[in-house]
N, C-alpha and C positions, 0 to 999 in steps of 0.2 A: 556064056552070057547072051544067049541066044534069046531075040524077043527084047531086050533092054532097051526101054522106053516106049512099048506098044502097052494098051491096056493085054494083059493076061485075066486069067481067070485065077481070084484064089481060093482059098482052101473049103470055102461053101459058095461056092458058084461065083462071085462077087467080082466086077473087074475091080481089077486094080493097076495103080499105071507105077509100074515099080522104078519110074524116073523119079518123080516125087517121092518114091519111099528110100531110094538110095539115097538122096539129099536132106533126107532127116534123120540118118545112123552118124552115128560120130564115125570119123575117120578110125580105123583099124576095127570098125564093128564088125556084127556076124556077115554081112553081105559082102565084106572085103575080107574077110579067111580068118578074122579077129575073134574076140571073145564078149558077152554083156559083161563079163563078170569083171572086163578093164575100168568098169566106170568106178573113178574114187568117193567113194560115198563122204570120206572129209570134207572132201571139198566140196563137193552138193550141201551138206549139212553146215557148213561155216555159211557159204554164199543167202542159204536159207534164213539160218539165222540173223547174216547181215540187213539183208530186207526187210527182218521182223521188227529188229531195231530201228530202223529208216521209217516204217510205219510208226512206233512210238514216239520218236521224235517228233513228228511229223505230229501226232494226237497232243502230244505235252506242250509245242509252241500255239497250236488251236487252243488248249483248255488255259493255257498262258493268255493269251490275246481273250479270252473270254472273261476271262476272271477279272482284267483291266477293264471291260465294259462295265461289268457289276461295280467296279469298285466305284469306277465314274458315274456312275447314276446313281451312288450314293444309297444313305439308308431309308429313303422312301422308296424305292423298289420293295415291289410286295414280296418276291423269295429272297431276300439280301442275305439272311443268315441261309436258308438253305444252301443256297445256291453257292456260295463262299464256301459250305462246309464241303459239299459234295464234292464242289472242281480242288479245294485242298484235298480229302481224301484220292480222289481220281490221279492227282499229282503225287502222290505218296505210293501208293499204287506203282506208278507209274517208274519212279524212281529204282522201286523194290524191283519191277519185269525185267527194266534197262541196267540193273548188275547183276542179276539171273542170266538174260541169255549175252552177256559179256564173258561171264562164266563159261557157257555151255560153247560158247563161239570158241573159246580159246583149249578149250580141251579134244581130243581125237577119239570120236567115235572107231578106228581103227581098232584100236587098246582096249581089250579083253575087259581090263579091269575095268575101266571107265566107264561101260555098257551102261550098268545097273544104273549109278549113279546118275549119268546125262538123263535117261530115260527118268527118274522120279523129277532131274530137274523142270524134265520140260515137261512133266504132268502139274508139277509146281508153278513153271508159267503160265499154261493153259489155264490155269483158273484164275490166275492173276489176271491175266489179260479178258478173262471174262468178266471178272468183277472191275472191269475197268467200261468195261461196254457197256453193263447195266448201269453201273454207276454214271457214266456219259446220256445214257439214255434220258434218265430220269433229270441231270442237268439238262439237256436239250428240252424237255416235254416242259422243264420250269421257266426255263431261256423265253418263252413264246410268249411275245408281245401282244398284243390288240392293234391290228396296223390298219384298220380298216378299210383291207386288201379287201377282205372274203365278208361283206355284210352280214350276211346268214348265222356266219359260224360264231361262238361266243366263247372266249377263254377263261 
């Protein structure tokens, strides 16, 4: 371990300072005699998944609190029905993502069998969660008031 913590030279000319790179290998990695191949992909993919749902939650209590705007400013609001239909659908949507990756969270990528299946499920989210985006979108673009912030501009 000669050189350990000086900058070296690595593999196309480039210093590198292999203090910092020992301190970003998980314990028993390649630089400690270990193997990449110890990393447990479960739990990468559970942890992943965990966070995906933290985001959703997180967009369903937003389009919750927004929907209570709409509903409080009543049926003189110019997009009332739109904008009601769209955050229902976005929340229906949203409902369907959040027991898709409940699912996918609690099953093990480890298991042969399960490959196939996780993998169409989470081709299954991915458009869910995209059709949640655009649908959001198109609420926010409707959401926008006239606040007479930006005079120029005209909604």
């Amino acid at each position: 371990m000669q050189g350990l913590g000086k900058a070296d030279r690595g593999e196309q000319g480039r210093d590198m300072d292999l203090t910092s790179l020992r301190s970003t290998m998980p314990v028993g990695g390649p630089l400690q005699g270990g193997s990449a191949a110890s990393l447990n992909m479960n739990l990468y993919a559970t942890k992943k998944t965990a966070a995906e749902g933290m985001l959703d939650i997180a967009l369903f209590l937003a389009n919750i609190t927004h929907m209570k705007t709409v509903i409080e400013q009543g049926a003189g609001y110019r997009y009332y029905a739109a904008v009601l239909t769209l955050i229902s659908f976005s929340l229906a949507l949203q409902i369907v993502a959040g027991v898709l990756i409940i699912i996918i969270a609690r099953r093990d990528i480890n298991v042969e069998a399960n490959q196939k299946r996780l993998d169409s499920l989470n081709n299954i989210t991915t458009v869910i969660i995209f059709l949640i985006s655009v649908t959001n979108f198109f609420i926010s673009v409707m959401g926008m008031e006239r606040t007479g912030l930006f005079p120029r501009m005209h909604f």
